[in-house]
N, C-alpha and C positions, 0 to 999 in steps of 0.2 A: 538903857540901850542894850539891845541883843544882838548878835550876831552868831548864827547858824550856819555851818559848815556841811556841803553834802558832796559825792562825786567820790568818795574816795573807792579804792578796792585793789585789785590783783591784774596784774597786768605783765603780757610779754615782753620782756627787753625788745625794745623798737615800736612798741606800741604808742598809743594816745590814752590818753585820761582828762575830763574838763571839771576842775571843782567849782564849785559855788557856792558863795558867801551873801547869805541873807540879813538885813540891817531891819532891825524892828526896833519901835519904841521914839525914834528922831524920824526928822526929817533927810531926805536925802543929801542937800543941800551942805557944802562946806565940812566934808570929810574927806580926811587922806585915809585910805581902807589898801593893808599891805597884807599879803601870803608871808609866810613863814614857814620853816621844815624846823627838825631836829628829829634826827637820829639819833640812836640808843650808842653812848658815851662819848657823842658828840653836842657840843654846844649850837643852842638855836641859831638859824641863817635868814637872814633876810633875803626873802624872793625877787619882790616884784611890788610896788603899787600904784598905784592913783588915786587922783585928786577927782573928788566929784562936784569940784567949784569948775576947773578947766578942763579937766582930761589930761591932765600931763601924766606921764608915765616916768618910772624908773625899772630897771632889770638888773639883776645882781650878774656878773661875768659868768658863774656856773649857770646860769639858764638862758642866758642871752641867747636869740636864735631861736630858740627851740619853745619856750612860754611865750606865752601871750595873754596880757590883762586885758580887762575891758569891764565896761557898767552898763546896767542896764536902767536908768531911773525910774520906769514904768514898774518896775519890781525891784527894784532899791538892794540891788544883789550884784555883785559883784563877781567874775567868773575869770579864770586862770585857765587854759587852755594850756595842756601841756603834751609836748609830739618828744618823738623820738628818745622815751625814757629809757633808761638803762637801769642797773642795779643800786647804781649809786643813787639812785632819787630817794631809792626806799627809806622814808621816814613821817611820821606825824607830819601832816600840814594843817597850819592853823592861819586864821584871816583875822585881822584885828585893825581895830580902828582910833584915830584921834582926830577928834577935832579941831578943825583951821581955817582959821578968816583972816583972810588978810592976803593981796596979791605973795608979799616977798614970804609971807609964813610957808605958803603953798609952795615956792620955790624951794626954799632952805630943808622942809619938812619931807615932800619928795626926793629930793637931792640924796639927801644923809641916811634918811631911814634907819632911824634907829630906835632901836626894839620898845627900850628902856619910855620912850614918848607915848606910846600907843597906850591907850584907858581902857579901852574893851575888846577883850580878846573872847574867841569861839572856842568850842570845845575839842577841837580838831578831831580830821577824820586822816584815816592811812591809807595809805598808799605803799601798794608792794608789788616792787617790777621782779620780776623772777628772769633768769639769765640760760 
């Protein structure tokens, strides 16, 4: 399994950026596929994911509002729309995925989002909001 990160760049405080997370190698089918940041002397953050058995969605409180996930199965990629960035965004974002079958798996695994779960991560691209 692969996954491929593209969208990142340089952007105005109050601007938009949409990244996009590409899944090769599996099927589309029964992956929770999460965003991630980490900035330079800070510890990774969990963003944002979904499930692509239901669509459920989770948002971490610093992005609520403002990101928005979503999948695309026809292209098995996964996309983070992100508005109203500011300086503090600026960091690596990366998309990673684990696999989940099972109704309550998909509940608990959404929920929690935790990093430490996730099998295959991308190579992350950056993101830099200038102020």
């Amino acid at each position: 399994v692969q996954l491929v990160e593209s969208g990142g760049g340089l952007v105005q405080a109050g601007g938009s950026l949409r990244l996009s997370c590409e899944l090769s190698g599996s099927t589309f089918d029964d992956w929770t596929i999460g965003w991630f940041r980490q900035a330079p002397g800070k510890e990774r953050e969990g963003l944002s994911c979904i499930s692509t058995t239901d669509g459920s969605t989770y948002y971490s409180d610093s992005v609520k509002g403002r990101f928005t996930i979503s999948s695309d199965f026809a292209k098995s990629t996964v996309y983070l729309q992100m508005n109203k960035l500011s300086p503090e965004d600026t960091a690596v974002y990366y998309c990673a995925a684990v696999a989940t079958v099972g109704e309550m798996a998909v509940k608990i695994t959404v929920a929690t989002m935790r990093d430490w779960e996730y099998d295959y991560w991308g190579q992350g691209t950056q993101v830099t909001v200038s102020s």
